[in-house]
C-alpha positions in Angstrom: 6.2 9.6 9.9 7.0 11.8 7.6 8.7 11.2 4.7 7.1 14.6 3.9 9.3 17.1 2.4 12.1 19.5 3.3 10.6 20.9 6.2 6.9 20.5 7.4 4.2 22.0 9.3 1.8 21.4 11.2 1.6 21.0 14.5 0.5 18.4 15.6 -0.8 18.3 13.7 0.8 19.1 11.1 2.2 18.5 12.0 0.1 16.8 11.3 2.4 12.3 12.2 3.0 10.4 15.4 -0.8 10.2 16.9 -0.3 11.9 20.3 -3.6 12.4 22.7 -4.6 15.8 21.7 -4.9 14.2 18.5 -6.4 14.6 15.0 -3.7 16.6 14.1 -2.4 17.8 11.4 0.4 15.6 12.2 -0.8 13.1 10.8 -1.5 14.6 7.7 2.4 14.5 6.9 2.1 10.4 7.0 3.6 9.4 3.5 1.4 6.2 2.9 -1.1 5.5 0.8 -1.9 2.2 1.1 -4.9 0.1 -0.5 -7.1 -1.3 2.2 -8.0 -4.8 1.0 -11.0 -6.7 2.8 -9.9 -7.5 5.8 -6.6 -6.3 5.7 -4.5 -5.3 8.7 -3.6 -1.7 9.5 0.4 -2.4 9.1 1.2 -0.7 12.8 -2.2 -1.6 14.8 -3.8 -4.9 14.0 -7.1 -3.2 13.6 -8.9 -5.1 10.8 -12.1 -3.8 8.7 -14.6 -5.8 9.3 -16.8 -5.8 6.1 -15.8 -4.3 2.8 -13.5 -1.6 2.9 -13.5 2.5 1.9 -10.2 2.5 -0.8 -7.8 5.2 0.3 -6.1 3.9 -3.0 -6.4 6.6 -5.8 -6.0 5.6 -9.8 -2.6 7.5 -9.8 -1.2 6.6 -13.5 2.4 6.6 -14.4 3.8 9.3 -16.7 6.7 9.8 -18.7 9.2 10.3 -15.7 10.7 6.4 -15.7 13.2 5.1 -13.4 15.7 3.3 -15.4 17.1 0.4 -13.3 19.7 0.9 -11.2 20.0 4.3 -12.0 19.8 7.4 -8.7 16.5 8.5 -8.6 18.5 11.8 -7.8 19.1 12.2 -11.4 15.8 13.2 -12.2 16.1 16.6 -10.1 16.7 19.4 -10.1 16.3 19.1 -14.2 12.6 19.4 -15.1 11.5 17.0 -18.2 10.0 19.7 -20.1 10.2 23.3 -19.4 8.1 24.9 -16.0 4.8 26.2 -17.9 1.7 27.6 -16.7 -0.2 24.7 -14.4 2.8 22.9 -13.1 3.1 22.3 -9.4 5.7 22.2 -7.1 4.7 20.4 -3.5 7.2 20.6 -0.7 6.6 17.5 1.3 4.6 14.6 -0.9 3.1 12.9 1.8 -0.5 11.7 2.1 -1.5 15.4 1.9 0.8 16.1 -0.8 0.1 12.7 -2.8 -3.5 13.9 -2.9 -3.0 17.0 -4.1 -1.2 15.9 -7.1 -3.9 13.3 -7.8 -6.4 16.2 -8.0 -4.4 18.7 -9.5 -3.8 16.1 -12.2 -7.3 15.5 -12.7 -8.0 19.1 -13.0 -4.7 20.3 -15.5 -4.1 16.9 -17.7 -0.3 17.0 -18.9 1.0 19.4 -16.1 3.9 18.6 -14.0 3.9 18.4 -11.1 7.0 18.6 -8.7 8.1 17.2 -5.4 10.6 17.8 -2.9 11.7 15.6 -0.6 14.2 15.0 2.8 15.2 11.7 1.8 15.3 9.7 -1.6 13.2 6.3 0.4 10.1 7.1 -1.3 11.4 8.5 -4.9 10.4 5.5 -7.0 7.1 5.4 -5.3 6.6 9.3 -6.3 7.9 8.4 -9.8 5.6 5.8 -10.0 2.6 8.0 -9.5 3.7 10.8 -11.6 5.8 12.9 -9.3 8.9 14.4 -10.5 11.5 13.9 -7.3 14.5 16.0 -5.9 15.7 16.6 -2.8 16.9 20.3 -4.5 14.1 21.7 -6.3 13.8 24.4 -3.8 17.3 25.1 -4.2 18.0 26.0 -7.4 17.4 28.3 -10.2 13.8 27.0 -11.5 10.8 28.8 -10.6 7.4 27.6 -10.3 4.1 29.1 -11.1 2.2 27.2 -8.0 3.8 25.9 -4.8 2.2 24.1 -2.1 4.3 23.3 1.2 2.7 20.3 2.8 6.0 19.2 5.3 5.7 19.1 8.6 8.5 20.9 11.1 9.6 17.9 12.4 12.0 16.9 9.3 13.4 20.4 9.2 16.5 22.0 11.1 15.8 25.7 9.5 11.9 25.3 9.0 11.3 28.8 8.3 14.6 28.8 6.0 12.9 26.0 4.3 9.9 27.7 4.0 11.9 31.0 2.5 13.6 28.8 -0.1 10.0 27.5 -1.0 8.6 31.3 -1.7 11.6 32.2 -3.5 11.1 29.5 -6.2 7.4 31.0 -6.6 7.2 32.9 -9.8 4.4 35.1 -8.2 2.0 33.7 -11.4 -0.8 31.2 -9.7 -0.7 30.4 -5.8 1.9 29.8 -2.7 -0.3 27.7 0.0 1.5 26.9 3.3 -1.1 23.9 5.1 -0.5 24.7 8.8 -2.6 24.0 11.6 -5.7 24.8 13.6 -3.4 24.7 16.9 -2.7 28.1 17.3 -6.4 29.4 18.0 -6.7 30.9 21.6 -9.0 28.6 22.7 -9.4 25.2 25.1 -12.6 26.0 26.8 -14.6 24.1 23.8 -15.6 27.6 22.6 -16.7 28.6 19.2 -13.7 29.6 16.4 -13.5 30.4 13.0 -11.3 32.0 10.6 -11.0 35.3 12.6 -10.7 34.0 16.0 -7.8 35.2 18.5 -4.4 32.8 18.1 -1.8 32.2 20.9 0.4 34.8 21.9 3.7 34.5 20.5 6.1 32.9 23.4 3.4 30.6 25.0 4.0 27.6 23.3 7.0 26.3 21.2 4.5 24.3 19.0 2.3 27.1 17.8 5.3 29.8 18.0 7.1 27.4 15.1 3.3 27.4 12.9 2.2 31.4 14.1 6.3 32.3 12.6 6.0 29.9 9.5 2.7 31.0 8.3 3.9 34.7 9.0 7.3 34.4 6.2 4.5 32.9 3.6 1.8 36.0 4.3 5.1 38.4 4.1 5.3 36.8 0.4 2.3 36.8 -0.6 0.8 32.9 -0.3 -1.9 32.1 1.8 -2.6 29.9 4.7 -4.5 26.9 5.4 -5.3 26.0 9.0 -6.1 22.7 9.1 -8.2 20.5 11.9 -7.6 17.0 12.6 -6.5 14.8 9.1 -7.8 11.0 9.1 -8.8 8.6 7.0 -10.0 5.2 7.5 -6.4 3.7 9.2 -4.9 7.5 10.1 -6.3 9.1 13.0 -7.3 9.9 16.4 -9.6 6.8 16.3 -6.9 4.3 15.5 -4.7 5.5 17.9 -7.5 5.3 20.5 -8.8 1.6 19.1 -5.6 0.2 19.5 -5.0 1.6 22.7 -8.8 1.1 24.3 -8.2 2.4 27.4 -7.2 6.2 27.1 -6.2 8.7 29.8 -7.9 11.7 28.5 -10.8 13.2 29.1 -13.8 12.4 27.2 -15.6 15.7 26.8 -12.6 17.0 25.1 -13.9 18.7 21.9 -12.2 17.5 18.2 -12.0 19.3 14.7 -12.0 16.6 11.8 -11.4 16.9 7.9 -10.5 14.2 5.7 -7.2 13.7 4.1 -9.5 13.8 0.2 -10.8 17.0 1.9 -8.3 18.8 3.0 -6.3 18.3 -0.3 -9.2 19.3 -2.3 -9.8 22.6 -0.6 -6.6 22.6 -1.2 -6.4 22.4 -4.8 -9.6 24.8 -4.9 -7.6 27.6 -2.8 -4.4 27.3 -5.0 -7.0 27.6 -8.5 -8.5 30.4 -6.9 -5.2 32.1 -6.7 -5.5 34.1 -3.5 -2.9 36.2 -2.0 -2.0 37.1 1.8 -5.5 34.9 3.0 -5.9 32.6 6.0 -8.1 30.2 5.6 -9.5 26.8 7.8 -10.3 23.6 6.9 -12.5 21.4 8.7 -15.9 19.6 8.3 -17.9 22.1 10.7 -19.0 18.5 12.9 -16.9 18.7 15.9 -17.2 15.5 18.1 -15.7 15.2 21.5 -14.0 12.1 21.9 -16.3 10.1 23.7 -18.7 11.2 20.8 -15.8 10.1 18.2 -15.6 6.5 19.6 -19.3 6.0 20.2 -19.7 6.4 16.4 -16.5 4.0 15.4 -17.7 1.5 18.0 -21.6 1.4 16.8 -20.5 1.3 13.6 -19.3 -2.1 13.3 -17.1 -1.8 11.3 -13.6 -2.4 13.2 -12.7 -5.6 14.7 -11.5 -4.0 18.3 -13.6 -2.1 20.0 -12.8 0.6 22.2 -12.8 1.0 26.1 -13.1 4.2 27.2 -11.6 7.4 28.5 -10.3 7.9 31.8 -8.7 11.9 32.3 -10.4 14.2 34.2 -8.2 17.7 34.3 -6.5 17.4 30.8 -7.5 21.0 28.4 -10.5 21.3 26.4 -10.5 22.1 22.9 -12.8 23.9 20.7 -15.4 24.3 18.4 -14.0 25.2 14.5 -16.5 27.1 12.0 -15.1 27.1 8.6 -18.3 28.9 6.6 -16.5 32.0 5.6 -13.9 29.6 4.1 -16.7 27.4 2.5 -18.2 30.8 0.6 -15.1 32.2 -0.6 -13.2 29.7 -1.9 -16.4 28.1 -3.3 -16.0 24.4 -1.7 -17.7 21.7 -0.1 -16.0 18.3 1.5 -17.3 15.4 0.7 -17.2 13.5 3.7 -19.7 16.1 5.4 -19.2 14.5 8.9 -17.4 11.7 10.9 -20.7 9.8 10.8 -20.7 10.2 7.0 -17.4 8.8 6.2 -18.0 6.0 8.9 -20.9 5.1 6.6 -18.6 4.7 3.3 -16.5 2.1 4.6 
């Protein structure tokens, strides 16, 4: 999955890509495409089809001045910014799906920025160029700084993720916002029980997965960026529900409790964190409708709107999960998703 950026995040989730049964991860939140749904159209790695007109995932990303003169390395184009770094330019660490979003609506909001993204590979420059992302695999490592940095890669595509996530603080001029999107994982709690922003998280040592999210988020609060903890990503072919349509028969339990939040969501709480400028915060996001997964596939099976339908669930002793309350978040930061619920976005398509 991730063609995300140096290093990346998210448990799963983040980290959140490859769908695995505790799902709605952030994992998949680090996927790094952003394909058009046409009518009809085939999912490119399940063979689920929409059945009626689809919800676009495509955005109206327009090209800028960065141009990719044939056959030359996209490499050129980094580490040696266009213009000089001013005031609203962005730097994003991992321009996934998450990431890609963010720019959009960064864009929108700061017409004529720059905006910045580091990669592990050059497979996806041209796309990034294409929809007005300046590319490098070395932005992070060199002299520039930036005024806002957002590190959206998952640990996965990293060998030093904290080092990564150092390198990324130290090219923060300290002028507008560093935002590290981790993961809901590390809350203490698989019972289904109630959590929000202030709620217990894993002892350090218990589990390699959080220990990797609890250390990360700990070198971004030690510089002064902030944190956002982030449920279960989806979108209309990325998801737990995909995963579980194209397998139909699951062996999980049903009564497992899920935390959702759009990709368009996430990445504009997101944006609305970063303009807000906050320093040392934690912060969740998530739609404050958690389903369990029988409740999940009830709604994509009634809705009629996939070809396949799904089975059913068939664990008995696998963990619980739990139930994420994000108001706190919602008041200070001054934000509402649009997809409100599951159910709403299900109605969209």
């Amino acid at each position: 999955m991730p063609l995300m950026g140096l290093s990346t995040i998210v448990h799963f989730t983040p980290m959140h890509h490859t769908l695995r049964l505790s799902l709605f991860s952030h994992c998949s939140a680090f996927s790094n495409s952003n394909t058009s749904l046409l009518s009809s159209s085939t999912h490119p790695t399940s063979g689920i089809t929409l059945k009626s007109a689809p919800f676009s995932s495509s955005l109206p990303f327009m090209a800028t001045h960065f141009q990719v003169s044939e056959g030359a390395p996209i490499e050129e184009f980094g580490p040696s910014p266009p213009l000089p770094i001013r005031e609203h330019d962005l730097l994003i660490v991992g321009p996934g799906i998450l990431g890609r979003l963010v720019a959009h609506k960064w864009r929108e909001e700061y017409p004529g920025c720059q905006v910045f993204g580091q990669t592990v590979t050059t497979n996806h420059h041209e796309e990034l160029v294409k929809i007005g992302i300046n590319p490098s695999l070395k932005w992070t490592k060199g002299t520039l700084k930036f005024p806002n940095v957002i590190f959206c890669a998952p640990p996965s595509q990293s060998s030093d993720y904290l080092g990564d996530l150092r390198l990324a603080a130290s090219c923060w001029n300290g002028e507008g916002s560093f935002l590290f999107t981790s993961s809901s994982a590390p809350y203490d709690c698989n019972d289904n029980g109630l959590c929000d922003e202030d709620s217990p998280v894993v002892p350090i040592g218990r589990s390699p997965r959080t220990d990797v999210l609890l250390k990360a988020e700990k070198v971004v609060l030690e510089f002064g960026g902030s944190v956002l903890r982030l449920s279960g990503l989806y979108k209309v072919d990325k998801g737990a529900h995909v995963y579980w349509l194209e397998k139909g028969i699951v062996e999980s339990r049903p009564d497992h409790i899920l935390n959702l939040i759009h990709y368009e969501d996430a990445a504009s709480l997101s944006v609305a964190i970063l303009n807000k400028q906050f320093r040392g915060r934690i912060f969740l996001g998530c739609d404050n409708h958690p389903l369990s997964r029988q409740e999940v596939m009830d709604l994509v099976n009634k809705s009629g709107k996939f070809s396949k339908k799904f089975e059913k669930f068939t664990g008995t002793d696998d963990p619980l999960g739990k139930r994420l309350n994000n108001s706190r978040t919602r008041q200070e930061v001054g934000w509402e998703p649009k997809y409100s619920s599951f159910a709403h976005f299900l109605e969209t398509i």
